[in-house]
C-alpha positions as a Markdown table, in Angstrom:
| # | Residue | x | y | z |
|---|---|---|---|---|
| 1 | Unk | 12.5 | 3.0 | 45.3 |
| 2 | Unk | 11.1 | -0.7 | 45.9 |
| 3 | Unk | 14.0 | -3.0 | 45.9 |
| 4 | Unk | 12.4 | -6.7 | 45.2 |
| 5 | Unk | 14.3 | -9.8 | 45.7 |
| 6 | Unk | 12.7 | -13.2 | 44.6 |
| 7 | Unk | 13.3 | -17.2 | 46.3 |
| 8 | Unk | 12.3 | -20.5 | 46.2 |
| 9 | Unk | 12.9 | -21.2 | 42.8 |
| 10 | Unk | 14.5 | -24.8 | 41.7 |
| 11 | Unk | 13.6 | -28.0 | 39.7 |
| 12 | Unk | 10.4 | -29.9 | 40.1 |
| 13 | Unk | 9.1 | -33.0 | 38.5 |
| 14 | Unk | 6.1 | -32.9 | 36.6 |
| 15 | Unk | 2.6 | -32.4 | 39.0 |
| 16 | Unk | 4.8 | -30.6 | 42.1 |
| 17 | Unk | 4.7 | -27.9 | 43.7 |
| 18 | Unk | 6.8 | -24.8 | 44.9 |
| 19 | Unk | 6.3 | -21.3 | 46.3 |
| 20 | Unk | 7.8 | -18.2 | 45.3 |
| 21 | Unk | 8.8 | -16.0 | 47.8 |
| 22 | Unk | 9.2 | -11.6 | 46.9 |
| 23 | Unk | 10.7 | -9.9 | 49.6 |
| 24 | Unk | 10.3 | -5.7 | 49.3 |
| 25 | Unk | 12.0 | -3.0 | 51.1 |
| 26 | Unk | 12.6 | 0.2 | 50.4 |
| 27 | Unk | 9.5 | 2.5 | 50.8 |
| 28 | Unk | 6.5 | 1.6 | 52.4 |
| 29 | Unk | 5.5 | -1.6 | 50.4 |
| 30 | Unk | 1.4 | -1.2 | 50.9 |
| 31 | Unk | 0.2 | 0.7 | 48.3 |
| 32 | Unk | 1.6 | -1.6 | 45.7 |
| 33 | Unk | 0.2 | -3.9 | 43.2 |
| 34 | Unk | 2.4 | -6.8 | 42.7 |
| 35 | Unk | 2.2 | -9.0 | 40.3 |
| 36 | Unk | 4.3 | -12.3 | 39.4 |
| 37 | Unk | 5.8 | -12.9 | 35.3 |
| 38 | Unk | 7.6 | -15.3 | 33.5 |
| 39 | Unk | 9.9 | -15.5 | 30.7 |
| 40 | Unk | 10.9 | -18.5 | 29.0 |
| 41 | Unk | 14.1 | -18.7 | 26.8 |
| 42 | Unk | 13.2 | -17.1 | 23.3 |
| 43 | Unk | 10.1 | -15.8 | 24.7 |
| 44 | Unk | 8.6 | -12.4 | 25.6 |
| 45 | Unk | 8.3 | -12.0 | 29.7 |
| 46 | Unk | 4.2 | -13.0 | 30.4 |
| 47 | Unk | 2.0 | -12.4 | 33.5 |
| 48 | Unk | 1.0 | -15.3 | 35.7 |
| 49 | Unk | -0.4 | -13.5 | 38.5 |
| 50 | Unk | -1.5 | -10.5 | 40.3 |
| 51 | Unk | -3.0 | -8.5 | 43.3 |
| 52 | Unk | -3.7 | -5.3 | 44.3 |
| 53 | Unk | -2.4 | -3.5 | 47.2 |
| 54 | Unk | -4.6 | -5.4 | 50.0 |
| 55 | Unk | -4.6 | -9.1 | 48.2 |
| 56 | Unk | -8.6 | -8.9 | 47.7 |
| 57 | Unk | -8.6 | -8.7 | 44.0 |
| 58 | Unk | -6.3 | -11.4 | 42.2 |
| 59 | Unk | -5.9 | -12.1 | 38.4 |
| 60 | Unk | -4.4 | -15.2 | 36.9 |
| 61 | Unk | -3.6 | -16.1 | 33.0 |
| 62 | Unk | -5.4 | -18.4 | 32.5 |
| 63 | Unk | -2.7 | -21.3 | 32.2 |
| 64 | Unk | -2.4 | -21.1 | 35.6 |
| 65 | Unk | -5.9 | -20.8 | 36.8 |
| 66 | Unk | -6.5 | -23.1 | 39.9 |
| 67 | Unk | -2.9 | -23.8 | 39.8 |
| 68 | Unk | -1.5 | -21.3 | 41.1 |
| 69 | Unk | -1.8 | -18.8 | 44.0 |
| 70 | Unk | -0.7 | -15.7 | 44.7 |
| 71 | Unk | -1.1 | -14.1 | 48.3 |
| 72 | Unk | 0.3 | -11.3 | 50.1 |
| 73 | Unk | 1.6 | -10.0 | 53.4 |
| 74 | Unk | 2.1 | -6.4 | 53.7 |
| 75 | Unk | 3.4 | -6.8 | 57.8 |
| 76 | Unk | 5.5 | -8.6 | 56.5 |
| 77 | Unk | 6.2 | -7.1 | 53.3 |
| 78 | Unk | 5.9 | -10.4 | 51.4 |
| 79 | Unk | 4.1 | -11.7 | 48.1 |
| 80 | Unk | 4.1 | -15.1 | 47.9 |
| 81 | Unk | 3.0 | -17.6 | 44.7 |
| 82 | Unk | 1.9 | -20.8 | 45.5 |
| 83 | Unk | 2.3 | -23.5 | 42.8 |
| 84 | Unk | 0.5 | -26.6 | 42.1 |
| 85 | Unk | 0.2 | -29.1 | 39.7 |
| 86 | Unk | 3.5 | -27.7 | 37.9 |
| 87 | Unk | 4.2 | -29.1 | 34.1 |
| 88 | Unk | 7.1 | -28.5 | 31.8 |
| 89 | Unk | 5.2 | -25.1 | 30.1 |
| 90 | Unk | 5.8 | -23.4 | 33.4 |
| 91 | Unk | 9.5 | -23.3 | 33.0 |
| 92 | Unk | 11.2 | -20.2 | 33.0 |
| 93 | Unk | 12.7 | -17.4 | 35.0 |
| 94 | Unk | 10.0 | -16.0 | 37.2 |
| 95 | Unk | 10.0 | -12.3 | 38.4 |
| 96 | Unk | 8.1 | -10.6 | 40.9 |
| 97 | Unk | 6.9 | -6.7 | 39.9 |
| 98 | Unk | 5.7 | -3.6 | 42.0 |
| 99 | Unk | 3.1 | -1.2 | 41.0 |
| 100 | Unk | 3.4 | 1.8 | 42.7 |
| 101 | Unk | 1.3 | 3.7 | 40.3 |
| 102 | Unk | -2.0 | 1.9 | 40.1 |
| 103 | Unk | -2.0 | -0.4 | 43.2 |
| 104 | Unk | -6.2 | -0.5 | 43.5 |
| 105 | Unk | -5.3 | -2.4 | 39.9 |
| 106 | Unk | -4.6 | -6.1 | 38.9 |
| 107 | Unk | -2.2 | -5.2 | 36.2 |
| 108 | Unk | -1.2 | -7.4 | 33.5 |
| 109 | Unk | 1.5 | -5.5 | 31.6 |
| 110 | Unk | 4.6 | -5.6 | 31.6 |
| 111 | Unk | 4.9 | -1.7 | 31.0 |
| 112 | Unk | 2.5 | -1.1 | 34.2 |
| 113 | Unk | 5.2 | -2.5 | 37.0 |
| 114 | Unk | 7.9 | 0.5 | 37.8 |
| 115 | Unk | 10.0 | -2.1 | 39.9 |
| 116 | Unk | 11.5 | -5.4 | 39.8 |
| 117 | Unk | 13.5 | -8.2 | 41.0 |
| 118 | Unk | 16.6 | -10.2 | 39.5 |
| 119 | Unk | 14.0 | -13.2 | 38.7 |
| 120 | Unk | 14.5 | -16.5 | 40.1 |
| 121 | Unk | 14.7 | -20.2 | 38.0 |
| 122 | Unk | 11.7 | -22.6 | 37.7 |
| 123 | Unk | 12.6 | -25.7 | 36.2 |
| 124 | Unk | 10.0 | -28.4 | 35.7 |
| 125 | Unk | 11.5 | -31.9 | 34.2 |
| 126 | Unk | 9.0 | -34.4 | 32.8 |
């Protein structure tokens, strides 16, 4: 079991920033991909970012390409997202996700993550 618990979510105007913090415990969190989603109200939940289970491979959609980055800690057993340049399509309910299964992967489905976290609110007011 990976227990995932998201922060740093809140409202931002239009070209700020925030991170995202994902805090794991449970069983050892290195190997694990992680990866970071959305979900928008009356949308499907979509991938914004991953890594594989030593951060050196990362994958963005491409919305969020030089916007955003996603880093990792695993003495610390952290994964962090780093926004920049935020506008009002990045609003939603962001969650963070565990791959325990394929952690050498960047995964970008939804069905590939075993574990994830409550979500936490991103709100970006124009």
């Amino acid at each position: 079991q990976v227990q995932l618990v998201e922060s740093g979510g809140g409202l931002v105007q239009t070209g700020g920033s925030l991170s995202l913090a994902c805090a794991a415990s449970g069983r050892t969190f290195s190997p694990t991909g992680m990866g970071w989603f959305r979900q928008a109200p009356g949308k499907e939940r979509e991938f914004v970012a991953g890594c594989n289970w030593n951060g050196d491979t990362t994958d963005y959609t491409d919305s969020v390409q030089g916007r955003f980055t996603i880093s990792r800690d695993n003495a610390k057993n952290t994964v962090v997202l780093r926004m920049n340049s935020l506008n009002v399509e990045d609003t939603g309910v962001y969650y963070c996700a565990a791959d325990v299964s394929t952690p050498w992967l960047t995964q970008r489905r939804v069905s590939e993550y075993e574990y994830w976290g409550q979500g936490t609110q991103v709100t970006v007011s124009s």
